[in-house]
PDBQT receptor file of N, H, CA, C and O in Angstrom, charges set to zero:
ATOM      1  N   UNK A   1       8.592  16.096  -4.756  1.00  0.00    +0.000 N 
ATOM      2  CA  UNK A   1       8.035  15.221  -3.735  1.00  0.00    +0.000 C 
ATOM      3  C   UNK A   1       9.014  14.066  -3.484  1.00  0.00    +0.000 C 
ATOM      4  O   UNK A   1       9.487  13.482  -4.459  1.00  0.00    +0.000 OA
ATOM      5  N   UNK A   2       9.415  13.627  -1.989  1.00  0.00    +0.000 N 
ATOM      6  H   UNK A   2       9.031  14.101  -1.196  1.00  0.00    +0.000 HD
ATOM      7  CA  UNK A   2       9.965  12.662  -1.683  1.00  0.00    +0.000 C 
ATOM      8  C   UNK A   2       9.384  11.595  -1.885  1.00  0.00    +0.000 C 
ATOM      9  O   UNK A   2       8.189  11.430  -1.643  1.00  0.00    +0.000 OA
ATOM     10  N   UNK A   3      10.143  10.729  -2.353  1.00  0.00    +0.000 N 
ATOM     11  H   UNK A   3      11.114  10.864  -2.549  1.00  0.00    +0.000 HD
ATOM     12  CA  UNK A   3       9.604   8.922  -2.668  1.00  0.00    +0.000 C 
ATOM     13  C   UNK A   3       9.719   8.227  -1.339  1.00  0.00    +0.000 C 
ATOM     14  O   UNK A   3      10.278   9.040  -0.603  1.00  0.00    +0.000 OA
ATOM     15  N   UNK A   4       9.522   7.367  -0.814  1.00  0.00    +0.000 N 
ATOM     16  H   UNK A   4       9.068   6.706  -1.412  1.00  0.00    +0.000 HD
ATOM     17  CA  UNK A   4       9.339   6.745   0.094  1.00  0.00    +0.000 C 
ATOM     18  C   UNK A   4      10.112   5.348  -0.110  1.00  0.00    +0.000 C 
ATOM     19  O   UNK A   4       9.496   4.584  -0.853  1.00  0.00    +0.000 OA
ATOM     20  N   UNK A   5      11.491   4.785   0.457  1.00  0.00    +0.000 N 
ATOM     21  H   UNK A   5      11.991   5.405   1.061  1.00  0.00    +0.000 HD
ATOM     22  CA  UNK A   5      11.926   3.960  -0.321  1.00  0.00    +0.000 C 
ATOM     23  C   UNK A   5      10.932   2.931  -0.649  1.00  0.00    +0.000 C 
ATOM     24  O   UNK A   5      10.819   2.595  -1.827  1.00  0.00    +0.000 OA
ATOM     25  N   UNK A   6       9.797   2.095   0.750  1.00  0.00    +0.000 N 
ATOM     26  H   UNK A   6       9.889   2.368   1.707  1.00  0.00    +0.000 HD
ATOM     27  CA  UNK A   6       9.096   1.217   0.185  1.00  0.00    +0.000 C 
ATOM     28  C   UNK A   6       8.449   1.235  -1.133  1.00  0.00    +0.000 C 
ATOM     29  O   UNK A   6       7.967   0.229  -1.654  1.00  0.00    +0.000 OA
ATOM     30  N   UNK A   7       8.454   2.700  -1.789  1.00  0.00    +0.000 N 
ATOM     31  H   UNK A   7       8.846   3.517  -1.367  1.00  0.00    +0.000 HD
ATOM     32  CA  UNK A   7       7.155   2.757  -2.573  1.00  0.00    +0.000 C 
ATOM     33  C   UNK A   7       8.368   2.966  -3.908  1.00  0.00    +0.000 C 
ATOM     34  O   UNK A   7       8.078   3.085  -5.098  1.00  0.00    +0.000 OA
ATOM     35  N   UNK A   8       9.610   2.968  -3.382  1.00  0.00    +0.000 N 
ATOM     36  H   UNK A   8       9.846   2.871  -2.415  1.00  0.00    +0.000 HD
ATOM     37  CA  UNK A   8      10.788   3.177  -4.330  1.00  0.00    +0.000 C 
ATOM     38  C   UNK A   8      11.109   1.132  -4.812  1.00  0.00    +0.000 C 
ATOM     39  O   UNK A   8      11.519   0.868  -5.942  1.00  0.00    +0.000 OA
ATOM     40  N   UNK A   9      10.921   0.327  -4.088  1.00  0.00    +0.000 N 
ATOM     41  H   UNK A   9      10.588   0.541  -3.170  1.00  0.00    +0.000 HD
ATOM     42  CA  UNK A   9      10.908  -1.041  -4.106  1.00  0.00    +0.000 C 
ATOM     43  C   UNK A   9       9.871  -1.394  -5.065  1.00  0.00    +0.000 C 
ATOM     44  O   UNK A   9      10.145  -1.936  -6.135  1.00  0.00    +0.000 OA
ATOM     45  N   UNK A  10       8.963  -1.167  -4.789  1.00  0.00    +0.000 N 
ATOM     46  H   UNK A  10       8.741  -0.727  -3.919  1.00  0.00    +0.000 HD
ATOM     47  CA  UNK A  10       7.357  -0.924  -5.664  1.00  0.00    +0.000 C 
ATOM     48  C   UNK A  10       7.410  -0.989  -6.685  1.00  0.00    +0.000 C 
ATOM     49  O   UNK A  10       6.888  -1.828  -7.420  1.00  0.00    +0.000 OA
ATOM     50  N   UNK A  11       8.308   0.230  -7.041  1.00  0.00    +0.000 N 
ATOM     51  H   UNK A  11       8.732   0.911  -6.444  1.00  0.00    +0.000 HD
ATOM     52  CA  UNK A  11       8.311   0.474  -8.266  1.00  0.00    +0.000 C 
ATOM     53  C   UNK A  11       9.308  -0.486  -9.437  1.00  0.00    +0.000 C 
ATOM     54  O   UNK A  11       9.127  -0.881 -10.589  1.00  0.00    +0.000 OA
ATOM     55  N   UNK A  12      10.369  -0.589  -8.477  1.00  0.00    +0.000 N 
ATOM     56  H   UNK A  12      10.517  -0.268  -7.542  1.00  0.00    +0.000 HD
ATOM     57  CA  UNK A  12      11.794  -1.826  -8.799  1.00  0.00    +0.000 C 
ATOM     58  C   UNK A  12      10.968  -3.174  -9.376  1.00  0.00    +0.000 C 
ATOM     59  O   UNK A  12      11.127  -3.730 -10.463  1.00  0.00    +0.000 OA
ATOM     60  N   UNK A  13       9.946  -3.549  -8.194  1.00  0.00    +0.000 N 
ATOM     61  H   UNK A  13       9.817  -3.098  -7.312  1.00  0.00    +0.000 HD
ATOM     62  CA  UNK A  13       9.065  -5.061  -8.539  1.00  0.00    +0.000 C 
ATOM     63  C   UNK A  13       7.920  -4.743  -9.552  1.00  0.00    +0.000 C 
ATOM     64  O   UNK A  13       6.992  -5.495  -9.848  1.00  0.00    +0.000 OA
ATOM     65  N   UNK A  14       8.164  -3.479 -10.029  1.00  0.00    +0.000 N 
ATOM     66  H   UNK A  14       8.919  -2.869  -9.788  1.00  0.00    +0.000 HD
ATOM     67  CA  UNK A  14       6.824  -3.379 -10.876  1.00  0.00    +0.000 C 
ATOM     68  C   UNK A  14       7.442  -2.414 -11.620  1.00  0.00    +0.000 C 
ATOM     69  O   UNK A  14       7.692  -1.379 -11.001  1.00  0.00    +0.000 OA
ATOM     70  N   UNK A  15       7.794  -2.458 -12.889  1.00  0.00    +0.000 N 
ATOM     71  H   UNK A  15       7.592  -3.298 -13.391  1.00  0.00    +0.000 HD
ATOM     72  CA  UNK A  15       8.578  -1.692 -13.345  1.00  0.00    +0.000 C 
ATOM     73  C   UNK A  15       7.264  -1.101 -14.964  1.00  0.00    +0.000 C 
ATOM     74  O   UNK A  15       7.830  -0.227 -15.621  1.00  0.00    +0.000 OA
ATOM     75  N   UNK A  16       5.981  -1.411 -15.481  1.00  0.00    +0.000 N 
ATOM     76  H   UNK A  16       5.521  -2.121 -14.947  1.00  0.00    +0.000 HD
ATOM     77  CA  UNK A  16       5.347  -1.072 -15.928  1.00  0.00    +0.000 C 
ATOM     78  C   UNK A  16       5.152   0.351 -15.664  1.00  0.00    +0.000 C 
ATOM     79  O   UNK A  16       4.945   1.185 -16.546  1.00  0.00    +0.000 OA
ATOM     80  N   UNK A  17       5.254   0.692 -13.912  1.00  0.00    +0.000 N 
ATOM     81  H   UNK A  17       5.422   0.015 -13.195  1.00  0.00    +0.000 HD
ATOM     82  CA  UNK A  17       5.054   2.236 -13.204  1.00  0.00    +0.000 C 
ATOM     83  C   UNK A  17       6.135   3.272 -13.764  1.00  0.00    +0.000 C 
ATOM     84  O   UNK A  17       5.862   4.472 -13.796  1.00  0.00    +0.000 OA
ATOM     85  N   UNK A  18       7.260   2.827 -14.165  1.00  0.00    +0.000 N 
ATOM     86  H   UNK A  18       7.482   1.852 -14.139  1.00  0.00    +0.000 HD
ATOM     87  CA  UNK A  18       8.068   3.722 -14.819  1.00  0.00    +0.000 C 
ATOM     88  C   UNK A  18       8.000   4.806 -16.181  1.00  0.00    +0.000 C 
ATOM     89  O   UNK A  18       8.533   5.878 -16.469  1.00  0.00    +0.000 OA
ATOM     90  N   UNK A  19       6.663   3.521 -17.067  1.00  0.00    +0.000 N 
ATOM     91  H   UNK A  19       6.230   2.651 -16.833  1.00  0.00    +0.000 HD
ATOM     92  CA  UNK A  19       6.643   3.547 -17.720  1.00  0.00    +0.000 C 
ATOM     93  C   UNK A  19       5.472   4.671 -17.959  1.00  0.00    +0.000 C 
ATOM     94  O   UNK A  19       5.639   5.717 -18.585  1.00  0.00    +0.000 OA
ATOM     95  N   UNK A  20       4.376   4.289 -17.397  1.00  0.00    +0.000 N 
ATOM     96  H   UNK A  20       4.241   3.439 -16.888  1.00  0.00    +0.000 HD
ATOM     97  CA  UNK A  20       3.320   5.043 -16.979  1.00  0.00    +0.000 C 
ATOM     98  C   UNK A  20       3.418   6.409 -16.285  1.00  0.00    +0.000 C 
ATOM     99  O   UNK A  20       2.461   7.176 -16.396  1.00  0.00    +0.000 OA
ATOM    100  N   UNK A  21       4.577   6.800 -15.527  1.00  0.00    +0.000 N 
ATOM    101  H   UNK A  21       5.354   6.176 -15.437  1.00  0.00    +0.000 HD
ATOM    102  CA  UNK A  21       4.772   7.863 -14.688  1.00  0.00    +0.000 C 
ATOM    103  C   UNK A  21       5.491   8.293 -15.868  1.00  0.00    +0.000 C 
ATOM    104  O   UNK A  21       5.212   9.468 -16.105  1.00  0.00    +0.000 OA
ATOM    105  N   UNK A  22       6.042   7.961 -16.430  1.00  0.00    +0.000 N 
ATOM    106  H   UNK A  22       6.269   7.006 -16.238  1.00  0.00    +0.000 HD
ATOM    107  CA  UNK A  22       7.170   8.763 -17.341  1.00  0.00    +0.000 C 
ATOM    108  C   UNK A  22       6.059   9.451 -18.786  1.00  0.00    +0.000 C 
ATOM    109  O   UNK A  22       6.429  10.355 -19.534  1.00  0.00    +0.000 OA
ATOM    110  N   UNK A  23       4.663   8.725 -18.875  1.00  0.00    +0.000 N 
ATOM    111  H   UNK A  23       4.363   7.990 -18.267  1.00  0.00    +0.000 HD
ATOM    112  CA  UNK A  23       4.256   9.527 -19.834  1.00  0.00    +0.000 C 
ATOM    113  C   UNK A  23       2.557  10.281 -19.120  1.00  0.00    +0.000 C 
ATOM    114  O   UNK A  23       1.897  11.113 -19.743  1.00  0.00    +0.000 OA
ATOM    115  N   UNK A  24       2.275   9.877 -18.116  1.00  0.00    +0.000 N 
ATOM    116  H   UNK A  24       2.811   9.201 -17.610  1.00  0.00    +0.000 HD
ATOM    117  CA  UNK A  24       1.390  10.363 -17.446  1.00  0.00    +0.000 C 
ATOM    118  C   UNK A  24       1.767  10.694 -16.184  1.00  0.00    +0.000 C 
ATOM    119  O   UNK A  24       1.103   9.884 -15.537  1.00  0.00    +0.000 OA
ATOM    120  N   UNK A  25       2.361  11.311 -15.419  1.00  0.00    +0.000 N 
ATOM    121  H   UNK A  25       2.901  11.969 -15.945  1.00  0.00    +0.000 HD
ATOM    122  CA  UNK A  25       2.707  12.049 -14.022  1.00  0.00    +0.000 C 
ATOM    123  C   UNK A  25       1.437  12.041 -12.944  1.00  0.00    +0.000 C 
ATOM    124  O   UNK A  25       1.469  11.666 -11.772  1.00  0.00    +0.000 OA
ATOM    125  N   UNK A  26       0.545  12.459 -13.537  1.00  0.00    +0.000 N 
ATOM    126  H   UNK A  26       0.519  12.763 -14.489  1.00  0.00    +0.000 HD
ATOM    127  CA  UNK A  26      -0.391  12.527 -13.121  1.00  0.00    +0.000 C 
ATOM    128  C   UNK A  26      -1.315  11.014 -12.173  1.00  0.00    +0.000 C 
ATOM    129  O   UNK A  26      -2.064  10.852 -11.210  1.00  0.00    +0.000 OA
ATOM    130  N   UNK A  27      -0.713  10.309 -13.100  1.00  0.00    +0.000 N 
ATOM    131  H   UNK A  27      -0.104  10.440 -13.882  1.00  0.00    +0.000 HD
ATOM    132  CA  UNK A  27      -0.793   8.820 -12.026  1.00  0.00    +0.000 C 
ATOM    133  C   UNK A  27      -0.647   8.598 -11.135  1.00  0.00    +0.000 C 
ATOM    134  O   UNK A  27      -1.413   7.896 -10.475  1.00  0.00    +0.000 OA
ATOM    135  N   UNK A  28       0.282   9.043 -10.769  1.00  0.00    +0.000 N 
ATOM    136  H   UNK A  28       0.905   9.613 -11.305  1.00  0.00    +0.000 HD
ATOM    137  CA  UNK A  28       0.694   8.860  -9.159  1.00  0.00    +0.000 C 
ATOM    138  C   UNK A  28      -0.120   8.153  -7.658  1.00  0.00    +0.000 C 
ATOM    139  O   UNK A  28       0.113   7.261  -6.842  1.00  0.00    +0.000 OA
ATOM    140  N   UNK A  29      -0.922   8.932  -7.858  1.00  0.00    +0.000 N 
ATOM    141  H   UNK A  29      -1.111   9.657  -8.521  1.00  0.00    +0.000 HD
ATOM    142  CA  UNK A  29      -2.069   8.751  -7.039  1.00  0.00    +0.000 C 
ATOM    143  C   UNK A  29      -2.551   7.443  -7.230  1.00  0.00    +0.000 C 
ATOM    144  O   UNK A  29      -3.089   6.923  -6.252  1.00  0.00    +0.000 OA
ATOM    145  N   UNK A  30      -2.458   6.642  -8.527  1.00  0.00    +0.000 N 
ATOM    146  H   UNK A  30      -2.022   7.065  -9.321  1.00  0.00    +0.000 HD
ATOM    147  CA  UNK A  30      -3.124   5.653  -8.681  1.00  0.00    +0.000 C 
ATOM    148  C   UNK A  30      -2.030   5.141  -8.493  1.00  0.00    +0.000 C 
ATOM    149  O   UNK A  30      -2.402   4.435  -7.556  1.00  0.00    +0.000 OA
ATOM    150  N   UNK A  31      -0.844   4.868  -8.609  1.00  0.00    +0.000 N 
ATOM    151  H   UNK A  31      -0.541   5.442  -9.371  1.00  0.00    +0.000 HD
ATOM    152  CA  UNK A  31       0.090   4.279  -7.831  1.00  0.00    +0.000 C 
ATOM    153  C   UNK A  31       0.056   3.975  -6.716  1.00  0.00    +0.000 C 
ATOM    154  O   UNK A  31       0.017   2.806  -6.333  1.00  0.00    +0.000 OA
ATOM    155  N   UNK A  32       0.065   5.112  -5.878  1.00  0.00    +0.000 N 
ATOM    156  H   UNK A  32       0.096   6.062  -6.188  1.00  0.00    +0.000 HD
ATOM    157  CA  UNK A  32      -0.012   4.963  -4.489  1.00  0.00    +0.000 C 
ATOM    158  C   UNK A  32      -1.156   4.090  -4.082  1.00  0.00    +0.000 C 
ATOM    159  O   UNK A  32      -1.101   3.347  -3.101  1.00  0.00    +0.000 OA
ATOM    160  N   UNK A  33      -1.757   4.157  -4.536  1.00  0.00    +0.000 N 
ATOM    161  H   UNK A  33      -1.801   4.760  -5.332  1.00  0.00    +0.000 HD
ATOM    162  CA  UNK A  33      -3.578   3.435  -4.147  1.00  0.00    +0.000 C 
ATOM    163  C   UNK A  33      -3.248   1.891  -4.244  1.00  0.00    +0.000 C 
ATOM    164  O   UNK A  33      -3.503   1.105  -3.332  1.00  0.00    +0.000 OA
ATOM    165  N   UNK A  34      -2.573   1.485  -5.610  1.00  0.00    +0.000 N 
ATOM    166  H   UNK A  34      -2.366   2.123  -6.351  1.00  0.00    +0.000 HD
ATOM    167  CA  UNK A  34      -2.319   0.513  -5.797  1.00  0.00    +0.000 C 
ATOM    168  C   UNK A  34      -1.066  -0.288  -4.999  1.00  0.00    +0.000 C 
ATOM    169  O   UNK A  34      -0.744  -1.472  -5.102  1.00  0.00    +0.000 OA
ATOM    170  N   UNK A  35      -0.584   0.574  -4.326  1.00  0.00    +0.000 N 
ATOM    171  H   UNK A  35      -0.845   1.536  -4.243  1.00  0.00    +0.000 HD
ATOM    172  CA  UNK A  35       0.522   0.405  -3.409  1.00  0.00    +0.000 C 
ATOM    173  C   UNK A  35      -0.029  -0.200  -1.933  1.00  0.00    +0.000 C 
ATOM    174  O   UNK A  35       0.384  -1.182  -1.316  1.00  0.00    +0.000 OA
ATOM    175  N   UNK A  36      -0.973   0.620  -1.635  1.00  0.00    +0.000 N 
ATOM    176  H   UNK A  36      -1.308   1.418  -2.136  1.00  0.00    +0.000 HD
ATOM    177  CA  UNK A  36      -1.256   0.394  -0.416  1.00  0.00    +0.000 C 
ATOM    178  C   UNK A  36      -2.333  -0.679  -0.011  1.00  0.00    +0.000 C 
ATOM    179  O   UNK A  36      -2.469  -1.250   1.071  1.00  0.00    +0.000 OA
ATOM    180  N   UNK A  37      -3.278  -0.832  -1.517  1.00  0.00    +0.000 N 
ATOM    181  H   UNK A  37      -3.168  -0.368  -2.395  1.00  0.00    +0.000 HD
ATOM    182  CA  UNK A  37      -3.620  -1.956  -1.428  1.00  0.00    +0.000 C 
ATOM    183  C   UNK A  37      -3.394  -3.466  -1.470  1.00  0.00    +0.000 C 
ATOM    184  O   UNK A  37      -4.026  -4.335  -0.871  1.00  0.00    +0.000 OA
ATOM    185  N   UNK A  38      -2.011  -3.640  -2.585  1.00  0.00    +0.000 N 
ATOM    186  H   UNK A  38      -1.498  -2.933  -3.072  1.00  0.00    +0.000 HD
ATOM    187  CA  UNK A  38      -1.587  -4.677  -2.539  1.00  0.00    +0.000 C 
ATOM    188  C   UNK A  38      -0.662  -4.731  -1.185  1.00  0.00    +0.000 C 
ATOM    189  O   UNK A  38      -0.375  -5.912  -0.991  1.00  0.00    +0.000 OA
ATOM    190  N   UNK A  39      -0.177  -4.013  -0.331  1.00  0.00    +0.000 N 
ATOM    191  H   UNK A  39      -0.410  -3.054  -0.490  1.00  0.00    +0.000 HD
ATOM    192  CA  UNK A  39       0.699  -4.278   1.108  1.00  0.00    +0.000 C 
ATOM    193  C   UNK A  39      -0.042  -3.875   2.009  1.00  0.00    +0.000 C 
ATOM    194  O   UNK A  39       0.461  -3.205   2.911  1.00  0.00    +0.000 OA
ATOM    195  N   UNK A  40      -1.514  -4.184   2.018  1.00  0.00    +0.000 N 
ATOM    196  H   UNK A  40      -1.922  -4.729   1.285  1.00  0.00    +0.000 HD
ATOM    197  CA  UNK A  40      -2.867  -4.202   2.714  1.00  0.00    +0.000 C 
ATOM    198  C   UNK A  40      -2.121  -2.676   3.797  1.00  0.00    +0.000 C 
ATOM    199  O   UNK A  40      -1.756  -2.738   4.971  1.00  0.00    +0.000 OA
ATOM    200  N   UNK A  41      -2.110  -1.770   3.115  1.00  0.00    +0.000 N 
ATOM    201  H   UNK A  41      -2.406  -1.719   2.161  1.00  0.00    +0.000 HD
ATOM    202  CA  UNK A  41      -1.891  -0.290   4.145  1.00  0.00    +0.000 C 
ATOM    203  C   UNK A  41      -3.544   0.609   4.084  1.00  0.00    +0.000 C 
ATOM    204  O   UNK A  41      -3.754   1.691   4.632  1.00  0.00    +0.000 OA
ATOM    205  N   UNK A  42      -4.340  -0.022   3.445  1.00  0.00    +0.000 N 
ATOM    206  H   UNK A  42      -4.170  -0.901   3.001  1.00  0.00    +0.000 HD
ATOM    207  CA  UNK A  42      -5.553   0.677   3.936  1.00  0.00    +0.000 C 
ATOM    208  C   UNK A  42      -6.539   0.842   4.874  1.00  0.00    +0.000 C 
ATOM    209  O   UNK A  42      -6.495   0.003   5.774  1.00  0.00    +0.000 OA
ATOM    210  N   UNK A  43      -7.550   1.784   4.965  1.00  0.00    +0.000 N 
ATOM    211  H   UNK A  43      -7.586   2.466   4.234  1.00  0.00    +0.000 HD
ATOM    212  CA  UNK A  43      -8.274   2.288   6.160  1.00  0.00    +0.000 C 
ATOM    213  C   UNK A  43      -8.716   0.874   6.590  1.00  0.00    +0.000 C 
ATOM    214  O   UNK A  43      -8.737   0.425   7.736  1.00  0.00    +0.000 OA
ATOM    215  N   UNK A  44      -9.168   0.084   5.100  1.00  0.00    +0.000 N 
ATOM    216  H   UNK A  44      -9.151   0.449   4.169  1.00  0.00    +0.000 HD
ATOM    217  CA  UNK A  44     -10.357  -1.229   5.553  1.00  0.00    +0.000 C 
ATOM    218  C   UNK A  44      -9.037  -1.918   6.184  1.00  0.00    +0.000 C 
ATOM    219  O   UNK A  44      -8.990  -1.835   7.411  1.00  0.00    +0.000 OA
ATOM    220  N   UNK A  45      -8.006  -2.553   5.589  1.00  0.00    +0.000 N 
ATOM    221  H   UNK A  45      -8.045  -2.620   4.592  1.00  0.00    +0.000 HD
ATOM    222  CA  UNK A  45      -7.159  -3.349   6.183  1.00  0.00    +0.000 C 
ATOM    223  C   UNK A  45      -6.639  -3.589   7.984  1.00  0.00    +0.000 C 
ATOM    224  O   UNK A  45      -6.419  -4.520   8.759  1.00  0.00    +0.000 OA
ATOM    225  N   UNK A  46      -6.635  -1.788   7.968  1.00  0.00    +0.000 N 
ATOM    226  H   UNK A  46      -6.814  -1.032   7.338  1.00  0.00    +0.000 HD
ATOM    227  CA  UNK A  46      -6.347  -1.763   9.326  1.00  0.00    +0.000 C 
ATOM    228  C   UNK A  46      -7.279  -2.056  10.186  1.00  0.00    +0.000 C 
ATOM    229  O   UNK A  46      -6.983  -2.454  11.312  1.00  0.00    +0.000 OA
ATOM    230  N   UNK A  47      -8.766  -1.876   9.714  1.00  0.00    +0.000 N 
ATOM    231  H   UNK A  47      -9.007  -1.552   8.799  1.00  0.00    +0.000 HD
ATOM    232  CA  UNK A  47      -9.610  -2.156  10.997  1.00  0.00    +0.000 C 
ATOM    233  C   UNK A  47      -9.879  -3.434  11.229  1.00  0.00    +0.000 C 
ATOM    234  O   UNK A  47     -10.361  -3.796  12.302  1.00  0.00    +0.000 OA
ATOM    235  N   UNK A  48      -9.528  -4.461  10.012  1.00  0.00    +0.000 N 
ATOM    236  H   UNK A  48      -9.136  -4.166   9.140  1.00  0.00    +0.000 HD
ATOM    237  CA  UNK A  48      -9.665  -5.748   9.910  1.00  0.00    +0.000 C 
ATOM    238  C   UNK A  48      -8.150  -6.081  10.591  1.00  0.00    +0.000 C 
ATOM    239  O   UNK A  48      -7.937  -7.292  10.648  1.00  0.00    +0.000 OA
ATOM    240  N   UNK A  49      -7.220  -5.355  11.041  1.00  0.00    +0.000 N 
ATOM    241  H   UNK A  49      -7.394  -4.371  10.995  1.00  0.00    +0.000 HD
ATOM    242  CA  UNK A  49      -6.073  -5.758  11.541  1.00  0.00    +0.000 C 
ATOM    243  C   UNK A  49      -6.352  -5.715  13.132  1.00  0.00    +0.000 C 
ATOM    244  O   UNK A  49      -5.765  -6.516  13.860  1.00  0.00    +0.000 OA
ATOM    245  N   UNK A  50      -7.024  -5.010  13.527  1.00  0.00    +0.000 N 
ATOM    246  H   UNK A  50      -7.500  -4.358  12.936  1.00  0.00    +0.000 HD
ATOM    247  CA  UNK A  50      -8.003  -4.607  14.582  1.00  0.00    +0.000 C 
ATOM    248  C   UNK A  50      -8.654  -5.270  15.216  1.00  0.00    +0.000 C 
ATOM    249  O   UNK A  50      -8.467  -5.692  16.357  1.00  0.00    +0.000 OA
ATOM    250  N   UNK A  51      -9.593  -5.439  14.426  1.00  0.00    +0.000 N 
ATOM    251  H   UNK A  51      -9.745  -5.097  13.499  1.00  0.00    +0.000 HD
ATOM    252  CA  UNK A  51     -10.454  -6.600  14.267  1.00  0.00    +0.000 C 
ATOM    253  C   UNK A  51      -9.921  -8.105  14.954  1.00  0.00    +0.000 C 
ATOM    254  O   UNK A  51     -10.245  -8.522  16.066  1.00  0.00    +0.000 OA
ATOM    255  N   UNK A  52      -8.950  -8.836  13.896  1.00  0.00    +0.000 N 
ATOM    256  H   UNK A  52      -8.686  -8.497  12.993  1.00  0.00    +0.000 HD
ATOM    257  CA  UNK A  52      -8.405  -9.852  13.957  1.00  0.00    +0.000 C 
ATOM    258  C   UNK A  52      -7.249  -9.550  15.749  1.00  0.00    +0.000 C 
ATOM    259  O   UNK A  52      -7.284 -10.373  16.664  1.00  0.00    +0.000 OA
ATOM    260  N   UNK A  53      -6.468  -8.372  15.801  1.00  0.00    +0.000 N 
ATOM    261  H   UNK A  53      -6.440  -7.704  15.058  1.00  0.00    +0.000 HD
ATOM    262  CA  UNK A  53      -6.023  -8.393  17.660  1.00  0.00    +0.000 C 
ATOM    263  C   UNK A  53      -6.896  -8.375  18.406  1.00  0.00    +0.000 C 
ATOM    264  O   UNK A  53      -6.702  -9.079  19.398  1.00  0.00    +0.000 OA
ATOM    265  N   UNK A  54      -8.359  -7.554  18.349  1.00  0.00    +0.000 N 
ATOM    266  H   UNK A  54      -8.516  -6.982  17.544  1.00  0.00    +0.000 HD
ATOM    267  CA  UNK A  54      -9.302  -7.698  19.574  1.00  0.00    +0.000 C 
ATOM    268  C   UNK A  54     -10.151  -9.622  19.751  1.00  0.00    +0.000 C 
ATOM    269  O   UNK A  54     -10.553 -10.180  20.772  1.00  0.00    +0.000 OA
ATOM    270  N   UNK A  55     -10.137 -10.009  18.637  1.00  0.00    +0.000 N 
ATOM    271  H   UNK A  55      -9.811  -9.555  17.807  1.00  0.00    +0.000 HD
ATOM    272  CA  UNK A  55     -10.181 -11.617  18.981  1.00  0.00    +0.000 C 
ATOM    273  C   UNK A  55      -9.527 -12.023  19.533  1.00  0.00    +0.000 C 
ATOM    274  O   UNK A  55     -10.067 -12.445  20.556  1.00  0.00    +0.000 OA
ATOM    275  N   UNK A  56      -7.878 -12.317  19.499  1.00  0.00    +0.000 N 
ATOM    276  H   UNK A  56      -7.439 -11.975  18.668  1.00  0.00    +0.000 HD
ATOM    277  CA  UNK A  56      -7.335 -13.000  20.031  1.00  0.00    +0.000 C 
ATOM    278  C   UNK A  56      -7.136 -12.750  21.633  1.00  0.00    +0.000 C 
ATOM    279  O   UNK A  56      -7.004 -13.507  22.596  1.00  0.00    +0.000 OA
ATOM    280  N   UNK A  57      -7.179 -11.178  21.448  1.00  0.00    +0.000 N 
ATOM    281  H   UNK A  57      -7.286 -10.564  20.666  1.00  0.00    +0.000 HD
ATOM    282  CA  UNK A  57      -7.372 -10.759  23.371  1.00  0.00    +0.000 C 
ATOM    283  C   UNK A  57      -8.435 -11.818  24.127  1.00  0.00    +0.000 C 
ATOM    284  O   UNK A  57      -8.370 -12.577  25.094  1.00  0.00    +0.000 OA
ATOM    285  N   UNK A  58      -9.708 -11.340  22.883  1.00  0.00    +0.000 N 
ATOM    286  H   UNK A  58      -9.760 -10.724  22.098  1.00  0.00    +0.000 HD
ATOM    287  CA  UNK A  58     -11.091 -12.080  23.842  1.00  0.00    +0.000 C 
ATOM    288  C   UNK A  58     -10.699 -13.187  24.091  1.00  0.00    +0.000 C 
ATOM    289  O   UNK A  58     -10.848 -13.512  25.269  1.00  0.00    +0.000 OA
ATOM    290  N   UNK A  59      -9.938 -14.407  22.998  1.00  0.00    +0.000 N 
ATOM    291  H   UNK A  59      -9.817 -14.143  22.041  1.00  0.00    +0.000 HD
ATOM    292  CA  UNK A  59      -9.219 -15.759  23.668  1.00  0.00    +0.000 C 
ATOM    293  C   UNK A  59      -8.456 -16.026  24.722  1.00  0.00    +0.000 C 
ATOM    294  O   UNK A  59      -8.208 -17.081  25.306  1.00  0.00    +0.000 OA
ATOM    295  N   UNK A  60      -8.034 -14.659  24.927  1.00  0.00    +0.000 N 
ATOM    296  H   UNK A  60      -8.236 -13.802  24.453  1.00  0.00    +0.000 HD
ATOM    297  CA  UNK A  60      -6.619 -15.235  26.461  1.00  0.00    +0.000 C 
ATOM    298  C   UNK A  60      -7.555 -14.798  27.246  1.00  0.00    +0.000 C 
ATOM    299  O   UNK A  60      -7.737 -15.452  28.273  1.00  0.00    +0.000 OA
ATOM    300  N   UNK A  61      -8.253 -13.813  27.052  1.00  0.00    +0.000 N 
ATOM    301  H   UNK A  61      -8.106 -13.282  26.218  1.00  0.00    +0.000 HD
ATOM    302  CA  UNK A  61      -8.927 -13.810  28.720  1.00  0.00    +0.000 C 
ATOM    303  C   UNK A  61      -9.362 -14.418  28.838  1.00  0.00    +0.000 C 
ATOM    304  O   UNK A  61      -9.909 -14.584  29.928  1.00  0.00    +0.000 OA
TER     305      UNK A  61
């Protein structure tokens, strides 16, 4: 599986994940989860990203 460099940075600023992937593989997933939540890439984030552009529209009009 290809790494993704952001999630290759991730790992650089958090280097515990090396440690953890190297004796459980199977983590991963909880990596990623933890990835996308701390760089707000989730479902909730985005609709609250959403959210927060359809306000500011309603202000200019």
């Amino acid at each position: 599986m290809m790494i993704d460099e952001d999630i290759r940075m991730y790992l650089r600023l958090h280097p515990k994940w090396y440690l953890i992937l190297s004796r459980y593989p199977q983590e991963f997933p909880t990596l990623l989860e933890e990835y996308r939540v701390e760089n707000k890439l989730t479902m909730a984030d985005r609709i609250e990203k959403i959210g927060t552009m359809l306000q500011m529209l309603e202000v200019l009009l």
